[in-house]
C-alpha positions as CSV (number, residue, x, y, z in Angstrom):
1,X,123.1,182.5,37.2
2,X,126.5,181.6,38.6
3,X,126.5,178.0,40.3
4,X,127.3,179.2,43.9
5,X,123.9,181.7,43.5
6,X,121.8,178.2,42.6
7,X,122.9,176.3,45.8
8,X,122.0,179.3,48.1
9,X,118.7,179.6,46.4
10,X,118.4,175.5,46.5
11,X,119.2,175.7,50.8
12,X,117.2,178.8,51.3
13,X,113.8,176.7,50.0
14,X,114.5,173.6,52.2
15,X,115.5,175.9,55.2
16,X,111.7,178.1,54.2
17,X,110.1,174.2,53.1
18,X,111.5,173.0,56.7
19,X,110.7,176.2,58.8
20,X,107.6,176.1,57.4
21,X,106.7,172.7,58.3
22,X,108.0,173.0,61.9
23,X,105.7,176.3,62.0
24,X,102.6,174.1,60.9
25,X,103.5,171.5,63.9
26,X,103.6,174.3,66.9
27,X,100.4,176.4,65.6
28,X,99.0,172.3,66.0
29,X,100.5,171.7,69.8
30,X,99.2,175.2,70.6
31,X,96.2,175.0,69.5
32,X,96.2,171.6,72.1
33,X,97.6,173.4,74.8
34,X,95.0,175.7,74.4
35,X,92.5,173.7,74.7
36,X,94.2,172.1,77.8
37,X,94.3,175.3,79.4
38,X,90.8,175.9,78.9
39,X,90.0,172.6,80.1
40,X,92.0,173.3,83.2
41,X,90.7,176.8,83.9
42,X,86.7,174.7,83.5
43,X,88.3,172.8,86.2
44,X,89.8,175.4,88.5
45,X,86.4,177.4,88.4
46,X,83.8,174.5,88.9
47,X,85.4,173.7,92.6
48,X,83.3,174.3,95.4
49,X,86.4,177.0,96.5
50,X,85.8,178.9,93.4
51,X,81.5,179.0,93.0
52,X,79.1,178.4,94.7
53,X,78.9,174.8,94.2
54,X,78.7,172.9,97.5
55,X,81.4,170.6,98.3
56,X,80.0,167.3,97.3
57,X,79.7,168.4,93.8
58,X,83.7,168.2,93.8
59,X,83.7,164.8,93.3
60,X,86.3,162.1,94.5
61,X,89.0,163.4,93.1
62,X,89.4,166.7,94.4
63,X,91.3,167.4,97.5
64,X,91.7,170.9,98.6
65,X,95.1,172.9,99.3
């Protein structure tokens, strides 16, 4: 195998090693962001605007738009 063919094989498996590894760190902040957004959507429907919670069980924090 020619030399030129070895160092396109050599940067094709650190650019798959490093795609690969970047890949593994999104699927992780996704699966965070997912579980923020559920978190959030918890949120969104447990406001006395949204069920039929009364307004004191909104707590302090909550201030209406």
């Amino acid at each position: 195998m020619p030399a030129s063919n070895r160092t396109l094989i050599l940067a094709l498996r650190q650019m798959i090693q490093s795609l690969t590894q970047q890949n593994e760190e999104l699927c992780v902040q996704f699966t965070a962001l997912a579980a923020e957004l559920a978190s959030l959507r918890d949120r969104i429907g447990c406001s006395s605007r949204h069920s039929s919670k009364p307004p004191s069980s909104d707590g302090t924090g909550f201030e209406p738009t």
